[in-house]
C-alpha positions in Angstrom: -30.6 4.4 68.4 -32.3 7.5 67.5 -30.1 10.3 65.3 -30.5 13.6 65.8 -29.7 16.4 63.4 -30.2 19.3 65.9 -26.5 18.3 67.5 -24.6 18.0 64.4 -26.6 21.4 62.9 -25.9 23.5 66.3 -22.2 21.8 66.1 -21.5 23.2 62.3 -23.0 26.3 62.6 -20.0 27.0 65.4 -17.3 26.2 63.2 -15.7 29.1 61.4 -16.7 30.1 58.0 -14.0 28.5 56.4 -14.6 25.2 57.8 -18.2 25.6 57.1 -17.2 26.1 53.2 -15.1 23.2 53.3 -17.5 21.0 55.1 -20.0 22.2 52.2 -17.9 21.2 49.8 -17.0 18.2 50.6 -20.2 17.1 51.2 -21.0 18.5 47.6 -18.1 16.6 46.0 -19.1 13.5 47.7 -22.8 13.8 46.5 -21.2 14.4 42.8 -19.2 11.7 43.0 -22.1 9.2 44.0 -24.4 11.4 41.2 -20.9 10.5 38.0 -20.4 7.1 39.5 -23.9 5.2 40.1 -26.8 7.3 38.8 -25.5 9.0 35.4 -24.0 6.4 33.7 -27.9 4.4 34.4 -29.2 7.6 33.0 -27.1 7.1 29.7 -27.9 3.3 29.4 -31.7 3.9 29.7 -32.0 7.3 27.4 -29.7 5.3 25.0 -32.0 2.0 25.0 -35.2 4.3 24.8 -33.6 6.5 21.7 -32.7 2.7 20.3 -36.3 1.3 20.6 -37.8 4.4 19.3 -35.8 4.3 15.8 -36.5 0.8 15.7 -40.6 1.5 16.0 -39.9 4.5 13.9 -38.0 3.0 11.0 -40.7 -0.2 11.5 -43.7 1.8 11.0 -42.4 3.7 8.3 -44.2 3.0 5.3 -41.7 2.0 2.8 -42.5 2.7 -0.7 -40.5 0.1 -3.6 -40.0 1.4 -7.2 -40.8 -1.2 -10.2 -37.5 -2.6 -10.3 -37.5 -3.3 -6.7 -40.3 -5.2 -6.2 -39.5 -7.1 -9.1 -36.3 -8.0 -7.9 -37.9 -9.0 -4.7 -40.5 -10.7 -6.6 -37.9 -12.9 -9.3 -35.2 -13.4 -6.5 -37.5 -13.9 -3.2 -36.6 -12.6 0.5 -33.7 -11.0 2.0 -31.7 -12.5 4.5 -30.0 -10.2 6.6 -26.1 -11.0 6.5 -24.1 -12.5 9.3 -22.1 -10.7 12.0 -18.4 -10.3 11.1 -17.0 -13.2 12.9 -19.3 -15.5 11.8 -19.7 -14.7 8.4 -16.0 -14.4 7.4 -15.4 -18.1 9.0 -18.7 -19.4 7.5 -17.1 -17.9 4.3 -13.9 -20.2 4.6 -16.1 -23.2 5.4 -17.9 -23.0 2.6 -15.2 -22.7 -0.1 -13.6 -25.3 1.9 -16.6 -27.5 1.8 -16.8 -27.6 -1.8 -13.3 -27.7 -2.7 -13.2 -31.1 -0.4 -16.8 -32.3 -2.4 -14.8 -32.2 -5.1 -11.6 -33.6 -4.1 -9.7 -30.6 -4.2 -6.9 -30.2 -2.4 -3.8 -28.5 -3.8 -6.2 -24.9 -3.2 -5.4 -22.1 -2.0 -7.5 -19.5 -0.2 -7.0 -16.0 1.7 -9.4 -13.6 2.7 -8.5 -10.0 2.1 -9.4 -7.3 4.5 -12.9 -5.8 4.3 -14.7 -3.0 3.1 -17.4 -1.0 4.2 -20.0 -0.7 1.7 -22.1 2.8 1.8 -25.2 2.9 3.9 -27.0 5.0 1.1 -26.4 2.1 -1.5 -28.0 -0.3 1.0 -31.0 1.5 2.9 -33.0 -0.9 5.5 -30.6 -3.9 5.0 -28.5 -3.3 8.5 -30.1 -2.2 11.8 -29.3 0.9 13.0 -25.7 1.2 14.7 -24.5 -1.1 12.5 -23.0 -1.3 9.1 -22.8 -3.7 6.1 -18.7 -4.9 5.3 -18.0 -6.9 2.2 -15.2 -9.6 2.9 -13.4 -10.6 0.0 -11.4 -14.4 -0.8 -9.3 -15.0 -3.5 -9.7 -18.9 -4.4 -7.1 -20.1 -6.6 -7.3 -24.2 -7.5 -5.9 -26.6 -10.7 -8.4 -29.4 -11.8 -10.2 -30.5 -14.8 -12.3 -28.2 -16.6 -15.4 -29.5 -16.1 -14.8 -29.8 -12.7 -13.6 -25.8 -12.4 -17.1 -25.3 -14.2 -18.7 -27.6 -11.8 -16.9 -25.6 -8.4 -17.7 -21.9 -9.9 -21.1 -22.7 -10.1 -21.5 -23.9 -7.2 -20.0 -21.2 -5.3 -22.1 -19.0 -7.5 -25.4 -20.5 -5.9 -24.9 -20.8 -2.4 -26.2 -18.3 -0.5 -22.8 -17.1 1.7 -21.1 -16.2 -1.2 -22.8 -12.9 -3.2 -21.0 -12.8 -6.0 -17.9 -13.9 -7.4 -16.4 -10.7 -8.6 -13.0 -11.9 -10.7 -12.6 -15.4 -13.0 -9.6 -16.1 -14.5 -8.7 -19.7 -16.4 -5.4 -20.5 -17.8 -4.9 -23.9 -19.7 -2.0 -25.4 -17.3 -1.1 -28.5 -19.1 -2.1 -32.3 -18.4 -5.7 -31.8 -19.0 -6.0 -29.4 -16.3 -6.5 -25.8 -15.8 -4.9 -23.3 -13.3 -8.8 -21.4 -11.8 -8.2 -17.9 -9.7 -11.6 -16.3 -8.5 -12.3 -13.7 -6.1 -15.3 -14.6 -4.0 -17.2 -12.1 -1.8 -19.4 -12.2 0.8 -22.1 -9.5 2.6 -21.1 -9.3 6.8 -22.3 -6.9 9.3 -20.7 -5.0 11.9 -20.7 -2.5 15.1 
């Protein structure tokens, strides 16, 4: 089947203007439609990606320059590792406080996780990849055991490497040889 564009040329050019206009435009609206749908969108993803790669190659081959008190931090407390995404790192949070309270036969704990906070990209430069941003998730641990064994659990939580830091202790003697312990743990996540 052969198709001929002569016919359908000689055949619009005999229509009346108006119909020629309309025609024109619908043709034109279909084109657009084809153009916002299918090939613009593709345009996005790919100038998006390329902009992506090229920060990351950017910021990569940057030369970074560390003051005195940075490289002896990195140098006394060894390399980084980048935090966890959101999800994971606010369950891996729970298991680990629940992992140690259970190691030491605790079980009359209790522990919530407050919402979290976004912490300043200028306090933490080169820790998150681009796009994405560094959220502190805060616990509040509160447990009743022996004192050695509160001493035992903070310290603990204090060196495993979920937890940054354990921003609020508080002890109160609670009777029976035992002592009433409320901390606040928090841990480094990151996010979209």
């Amino acid at each position: 089947m052969k198709i001929t564009t002569n016919r359908h040329v000689a055949r619009f050019r005999e229509m009346e203007t108006t119909w020629q206009w309309i025609v024109g435009a619908v043709v034109f609206l279909f084109l657009f439609l084809i153009w916002a749908q299918l090939l613009e969108p593709t345009s996005t993803a790919w100038a998006e990606t390329a902009d992506r790669m090229e920060a990351n190659v950017e910021r990569t081959s940057a030369s970074i320059s560390l003051g005195a008190k940075s490289r002896n931090a990195a140098m006394t407390y060894g390399p980084i590792e980048l935090p966890d995404r959101k999800a994971v790192g606010s369950l891996e949070l729970i298991e680990i406080v629940q992992g140690i309270m259970s190691s030491y036969g605790i079980k009359n704990d209790t522990f919530y996780q407050a919402q979290s906070n976004t912490i300043k990209a200028s306090l933490l430069p080169g820790i998150a990849n681009p796009g994405e941003k560094i959220e502190r998730v805060k616990g509040e641990l509160d447990f009743t055991t022996t004192p050695d064994k509160a001493i035992s659990i903070i310290s603990e939580l204090e060196r495993h490497p979920g937890i940054e830091s354990i921003t609020n202790i508080r002890i109160d003697k609670s009777g029976n040889k035992e002592v009433r312990t409320r901390l606040s743990i928090e841990a480094w996540v990151r996010s979209r």
